[in-house]
C-alpha positions as CSV (number, residue, x, y, z in Angstrom):
1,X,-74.2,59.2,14.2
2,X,-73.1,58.3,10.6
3,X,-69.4,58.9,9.6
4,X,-69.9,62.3,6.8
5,X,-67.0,60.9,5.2
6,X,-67.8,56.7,3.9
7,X,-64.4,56.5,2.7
8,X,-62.5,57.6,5.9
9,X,-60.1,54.8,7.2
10,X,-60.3,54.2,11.0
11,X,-59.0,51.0,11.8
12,X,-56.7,50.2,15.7
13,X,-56.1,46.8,17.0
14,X,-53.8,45.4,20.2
15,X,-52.4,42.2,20.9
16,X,-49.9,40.1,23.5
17,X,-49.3,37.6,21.2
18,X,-46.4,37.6,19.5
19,X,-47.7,35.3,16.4
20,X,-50.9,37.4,15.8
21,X,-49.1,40.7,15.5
22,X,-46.4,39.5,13.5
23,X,-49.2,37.7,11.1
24,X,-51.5,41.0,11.3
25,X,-48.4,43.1,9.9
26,X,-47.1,41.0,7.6
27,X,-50.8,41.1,5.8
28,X,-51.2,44.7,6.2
29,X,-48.4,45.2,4.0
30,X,-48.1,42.3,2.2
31,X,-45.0,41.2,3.4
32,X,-43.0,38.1,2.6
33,X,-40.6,36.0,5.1
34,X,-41.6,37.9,8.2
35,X,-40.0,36.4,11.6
36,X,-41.0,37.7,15.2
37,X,-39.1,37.2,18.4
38,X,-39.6,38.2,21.8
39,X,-37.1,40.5,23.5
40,X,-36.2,41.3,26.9
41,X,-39.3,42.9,27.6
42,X,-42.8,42.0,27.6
43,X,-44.5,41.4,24.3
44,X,-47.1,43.7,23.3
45,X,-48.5,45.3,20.2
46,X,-50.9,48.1,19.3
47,X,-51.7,49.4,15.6
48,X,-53.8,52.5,14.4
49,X,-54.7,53.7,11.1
50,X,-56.7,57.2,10.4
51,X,-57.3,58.6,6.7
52,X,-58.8,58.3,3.8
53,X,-58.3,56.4,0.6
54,X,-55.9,59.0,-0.9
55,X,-53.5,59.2,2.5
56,X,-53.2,57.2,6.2
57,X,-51.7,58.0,9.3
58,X,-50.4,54.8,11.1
59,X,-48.8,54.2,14.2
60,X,-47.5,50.6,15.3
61,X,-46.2,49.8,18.7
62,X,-44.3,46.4,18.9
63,X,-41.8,45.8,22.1
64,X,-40.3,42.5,20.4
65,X,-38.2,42.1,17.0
66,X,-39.6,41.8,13.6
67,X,-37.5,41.6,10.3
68,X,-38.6,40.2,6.7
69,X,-38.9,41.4,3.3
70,X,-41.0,44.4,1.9
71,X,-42.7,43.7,-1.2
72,X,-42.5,46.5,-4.2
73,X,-45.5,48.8,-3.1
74,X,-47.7,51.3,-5.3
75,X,-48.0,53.5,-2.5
76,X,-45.3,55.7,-1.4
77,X,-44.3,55.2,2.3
78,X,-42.7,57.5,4.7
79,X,-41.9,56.5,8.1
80,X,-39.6,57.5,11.1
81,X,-39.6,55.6,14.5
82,X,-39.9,57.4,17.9
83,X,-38.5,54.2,20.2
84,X,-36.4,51.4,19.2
85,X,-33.5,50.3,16.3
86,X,-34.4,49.9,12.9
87,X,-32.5,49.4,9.8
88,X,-33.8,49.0,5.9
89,X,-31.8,47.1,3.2
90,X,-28.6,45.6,3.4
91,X,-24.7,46.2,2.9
92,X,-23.3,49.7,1.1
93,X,-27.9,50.3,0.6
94,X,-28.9,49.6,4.1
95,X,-30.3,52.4,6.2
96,X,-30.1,52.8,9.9
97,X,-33.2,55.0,11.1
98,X,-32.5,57.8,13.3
99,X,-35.2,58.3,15.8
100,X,-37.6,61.3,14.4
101,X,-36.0,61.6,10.9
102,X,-38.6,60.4,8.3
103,X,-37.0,57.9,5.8
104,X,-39.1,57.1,2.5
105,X,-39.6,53.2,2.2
106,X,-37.7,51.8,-1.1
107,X,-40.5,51.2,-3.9
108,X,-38.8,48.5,-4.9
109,X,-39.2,46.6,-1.7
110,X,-36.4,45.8,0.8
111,X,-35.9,43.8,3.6
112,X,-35.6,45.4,7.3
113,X,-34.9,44.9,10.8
114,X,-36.6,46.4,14.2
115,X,-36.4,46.2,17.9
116,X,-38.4,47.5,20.5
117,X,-39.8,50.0,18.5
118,X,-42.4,52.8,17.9
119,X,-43.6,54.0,14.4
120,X,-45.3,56.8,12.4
121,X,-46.2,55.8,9.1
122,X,-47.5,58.3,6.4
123,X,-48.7,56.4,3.2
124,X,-50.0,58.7,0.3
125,X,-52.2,56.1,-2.9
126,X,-49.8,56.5,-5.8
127,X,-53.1,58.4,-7.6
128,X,-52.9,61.0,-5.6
129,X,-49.9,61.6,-5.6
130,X,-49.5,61.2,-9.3
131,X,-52.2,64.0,-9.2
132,X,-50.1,66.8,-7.7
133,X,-47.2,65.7,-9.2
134,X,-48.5,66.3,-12.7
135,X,-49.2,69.6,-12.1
136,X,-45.7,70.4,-11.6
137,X,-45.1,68.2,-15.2
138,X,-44.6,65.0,-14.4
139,X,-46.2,62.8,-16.9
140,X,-48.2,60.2,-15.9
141,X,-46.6,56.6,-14.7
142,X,-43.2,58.2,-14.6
143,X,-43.7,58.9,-11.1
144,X,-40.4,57.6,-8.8
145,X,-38.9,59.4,-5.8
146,X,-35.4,59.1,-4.5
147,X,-35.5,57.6,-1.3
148,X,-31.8,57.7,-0.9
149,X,-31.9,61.6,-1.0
150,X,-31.2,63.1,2.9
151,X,-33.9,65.7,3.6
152,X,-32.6,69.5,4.4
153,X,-33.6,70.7,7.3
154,X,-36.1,73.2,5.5
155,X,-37.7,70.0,3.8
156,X,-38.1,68.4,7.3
157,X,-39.7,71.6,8.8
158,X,-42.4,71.3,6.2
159,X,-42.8,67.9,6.2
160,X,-43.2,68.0,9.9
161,X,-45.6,71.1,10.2
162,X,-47.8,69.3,7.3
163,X,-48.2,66.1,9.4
164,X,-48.7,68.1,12.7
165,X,-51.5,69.6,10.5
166,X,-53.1,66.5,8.8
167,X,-52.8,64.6,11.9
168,X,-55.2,66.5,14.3
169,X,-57.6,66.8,10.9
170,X,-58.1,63.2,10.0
171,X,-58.8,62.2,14.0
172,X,-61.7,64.9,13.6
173,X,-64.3,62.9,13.1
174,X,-67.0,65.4,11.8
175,X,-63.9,67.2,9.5
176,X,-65.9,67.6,6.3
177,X,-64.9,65.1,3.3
178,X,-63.3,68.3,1.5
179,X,-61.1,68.8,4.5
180,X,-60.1,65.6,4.1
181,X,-59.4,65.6,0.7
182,X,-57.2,68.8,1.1
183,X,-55.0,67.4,3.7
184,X,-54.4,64.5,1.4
185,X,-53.5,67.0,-1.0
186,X,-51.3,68.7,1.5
187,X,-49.7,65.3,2.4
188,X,-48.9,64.7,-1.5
189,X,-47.2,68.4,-1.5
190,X,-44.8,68.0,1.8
191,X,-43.7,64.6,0.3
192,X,-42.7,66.1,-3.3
193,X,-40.9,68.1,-1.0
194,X,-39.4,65.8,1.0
195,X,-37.8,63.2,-1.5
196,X,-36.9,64.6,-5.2
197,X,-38.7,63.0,-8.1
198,X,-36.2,61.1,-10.2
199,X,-36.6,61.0,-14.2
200,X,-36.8,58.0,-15.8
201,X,-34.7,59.4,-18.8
202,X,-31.4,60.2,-16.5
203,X,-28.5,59.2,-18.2
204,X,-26.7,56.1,-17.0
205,X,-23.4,58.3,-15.8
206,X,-25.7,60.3,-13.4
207,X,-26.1,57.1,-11.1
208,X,-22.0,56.5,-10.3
209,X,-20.9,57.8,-7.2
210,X,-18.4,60.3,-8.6
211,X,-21.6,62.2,-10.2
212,X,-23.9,62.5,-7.5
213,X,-23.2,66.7,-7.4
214,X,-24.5,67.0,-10.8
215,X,-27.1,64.4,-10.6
216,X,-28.6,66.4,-7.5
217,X,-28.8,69.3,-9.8
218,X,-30.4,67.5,-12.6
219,X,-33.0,65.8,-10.5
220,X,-33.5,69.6,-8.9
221,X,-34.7,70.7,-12.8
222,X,-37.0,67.9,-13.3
223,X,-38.7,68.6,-10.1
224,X,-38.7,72.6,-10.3
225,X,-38.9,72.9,-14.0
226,X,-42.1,74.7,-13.3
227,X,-40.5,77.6,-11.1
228,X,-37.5,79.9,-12.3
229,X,-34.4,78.2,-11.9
230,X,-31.0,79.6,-12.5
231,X,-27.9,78.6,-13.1
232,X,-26.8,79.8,-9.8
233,X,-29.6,77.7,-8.1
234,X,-27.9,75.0,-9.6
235,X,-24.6,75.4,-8.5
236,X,-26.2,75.9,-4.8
237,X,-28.6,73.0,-4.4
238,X,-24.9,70.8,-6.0
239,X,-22.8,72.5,-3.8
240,X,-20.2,72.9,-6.8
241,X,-18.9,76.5,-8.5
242,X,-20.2,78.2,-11.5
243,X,-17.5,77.1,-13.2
244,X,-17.4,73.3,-12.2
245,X,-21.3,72.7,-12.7
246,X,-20.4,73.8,-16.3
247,X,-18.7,71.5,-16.3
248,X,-19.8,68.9,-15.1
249,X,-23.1,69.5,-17.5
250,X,-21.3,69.3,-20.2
251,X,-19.5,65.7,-19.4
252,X,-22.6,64.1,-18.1
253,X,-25.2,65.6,-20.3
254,X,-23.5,66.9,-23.4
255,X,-25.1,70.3,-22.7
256,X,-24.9,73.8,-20.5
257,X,-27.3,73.6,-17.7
258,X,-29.6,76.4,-19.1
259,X,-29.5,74.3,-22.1
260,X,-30.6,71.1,-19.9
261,X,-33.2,73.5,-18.1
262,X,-34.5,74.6,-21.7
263,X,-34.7,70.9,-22.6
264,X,-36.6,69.0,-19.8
265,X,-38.9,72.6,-20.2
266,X,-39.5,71.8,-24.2
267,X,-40.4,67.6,-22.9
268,X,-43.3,69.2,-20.8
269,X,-44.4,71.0,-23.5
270,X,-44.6,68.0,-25.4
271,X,-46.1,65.8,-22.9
272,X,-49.0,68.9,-22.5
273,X,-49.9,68.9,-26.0
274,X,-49.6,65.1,-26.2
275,X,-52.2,64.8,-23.3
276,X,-54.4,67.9,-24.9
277,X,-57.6,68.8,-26.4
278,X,-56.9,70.0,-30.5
279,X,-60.0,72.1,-30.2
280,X,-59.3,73.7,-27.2
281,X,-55.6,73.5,-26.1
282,X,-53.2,77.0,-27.1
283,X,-49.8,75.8,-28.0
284,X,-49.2,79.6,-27.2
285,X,-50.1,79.5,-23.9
286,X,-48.8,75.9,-22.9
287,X,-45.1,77.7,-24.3
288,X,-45.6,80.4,-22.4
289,X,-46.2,78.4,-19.1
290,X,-43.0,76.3,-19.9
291,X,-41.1,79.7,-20.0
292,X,-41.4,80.7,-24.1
293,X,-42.6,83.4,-24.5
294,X,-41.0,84.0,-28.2
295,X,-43.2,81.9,-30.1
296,X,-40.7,81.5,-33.3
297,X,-37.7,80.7,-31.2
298,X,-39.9,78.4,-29.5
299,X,-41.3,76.1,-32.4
300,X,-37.8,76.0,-33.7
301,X,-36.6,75.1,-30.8
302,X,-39.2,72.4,-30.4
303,X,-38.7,71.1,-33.7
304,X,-34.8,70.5,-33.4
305,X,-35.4,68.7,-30.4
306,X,-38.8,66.6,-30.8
307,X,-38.5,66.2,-34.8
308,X,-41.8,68.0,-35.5
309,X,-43.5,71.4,-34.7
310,X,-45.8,71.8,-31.9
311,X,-49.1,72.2,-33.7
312,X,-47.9,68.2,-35.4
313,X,-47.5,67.0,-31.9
314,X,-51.4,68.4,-31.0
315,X,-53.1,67.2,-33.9
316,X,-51.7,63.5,-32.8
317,X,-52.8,63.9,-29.1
């Protein structure tokens, strides 16, 4: 019978030699100075992959040691290990896994270690992922997600029911090619929620050490600036007081953090009417999905910080 869905991946191989799997791996995922060893136990090696174009679900068995380099990747990768050691980058960046905690892979490549080990691998197309994050206002090819960031436990529950989800969809075989789509979807969701998305405009004092309270809050607006957000949300998700994320707004950013909510709002607004129809797009209704709903406050507002009024923005777009 025919697959429904031509663009489902379905892929498993298994080997005993150490040299093949190593070899197999290391072009799956375009790797670079990849070494294998044998270990106290037996060689062997089994890999699946289940999905679509948008999202896979891999799992890799390998009882030996493998270590090399990861290559910058398009995709964003999230994977835990079940069995086994594994640690990702080196010195005050390196990461030790803990078995069961998903950790997202670096984009910007990095090189690893692993023993004896078992491996889930989510992998959502950057596209797609791009997709949902838009609709939460991230402008196109500004896409990066923290991989430092530690999940929450609520994150992790998601994340974890969403897989458990996905995962007995995409081994149905006769699940419809909408179905399919909609647990990529779902996979692109439970990740946003997983690792924070980081804005390329931070400022340069966000990234030292001594600001990383105020930089969770900050990275918290850019991701939720499409949801109500407080100032005591802020303080929460920082773990600092009223008073000290004032504070700490004010020597990092040069603004309150309502004021820094209000701003990262009024850049959506001005990426939406960039990205617009003239004909058809409402500056009125774009403001009042960013949260304006006075619509003189709102173009001056616009116009102090962006240099023009809105309808000058949508007649360039």
């Amino acid at each position: 019978m025919d697959d429904p869905n031509p663009n489902r991946v379905q892929e498993a191989t298994q080997s005993t030699d150490l040299d093949v799997a190593r070899d197999f791996l290391a072009e799956a995922y375009a790797g670079q100075q990849w070494s294998a060893d044998q270990t106290r136990q037996p060689f062997s090696f089994r890999y699946t992959a289940v999905g679509d174009r948008s999202m896979t679900l891999r799992t890799i068995r390998f009882d030996g040691h493998l270590d090399g380099v990861m290559t910058p990747s398009e995709d964003f990768v999230v994977q835990w290990t079940t069995k086994g050691t594994a640690t990702i980058g080196t010195g005050d960046d390196q990461v030790r896994m803990e078995p069961g905690r998903p950790q997202l892979w670096p984009q910007q490549g990095a090189v690893f270690s692993y023993d004896d080990y078992d491996q889930r691998v989510v992998q959502v197309n950057r596209a797609a992922l791009e997709t949902v994050a838009g609709e939460r206002g991230t402008a196109p090819g500004a896409l990066r997600l923290d991989h430092t960031v530690r999940p929450d436990d609520r994150a992790l529950q998601v994340w974890r029911s969403s897989v458990q989800l996905i995962s007995h969809t995409v081994m149905d075989r006769q699940a419809s090619p909408l179905l399919q789509a909609e647990m990529g979807r779902l996979g692109a969701l439970a990740l946003l929620e997983l690792y924070p998305v980081v804005s390329a405009s931070l400022p340069a004092d966000l990234l030292l050490p001594k600001n990383s309270h105020v930089r969770t809050a900050v990275e918290y607006v850019h991701e939720h600036a499409h949801l109500p957000i407080t100032t005591a949300d802020l303080a929460s998700v920082a773990n600092l007081s009223l008073r000290a994320l004032q504070h700490a707004f004010q020597r990092t950013v040069a603004m309150s953090p309502n004021g820094y909510i209000r701003h990262v709002r009024l850049d959506r607004v001005r990426d939406a009417l960039l990205a617009g129809d003239p004909a058809t797009t409402n500056i009125a209704d774009v403001a009042r999905h960013w949260g304006f709903a006075h619509a003189g406050r709102f173009s001056a507002s616009y116009a102090e910080q962006h240099g023009e009024y809105p309808r000058d923005t949508l007649r360039r777009s």
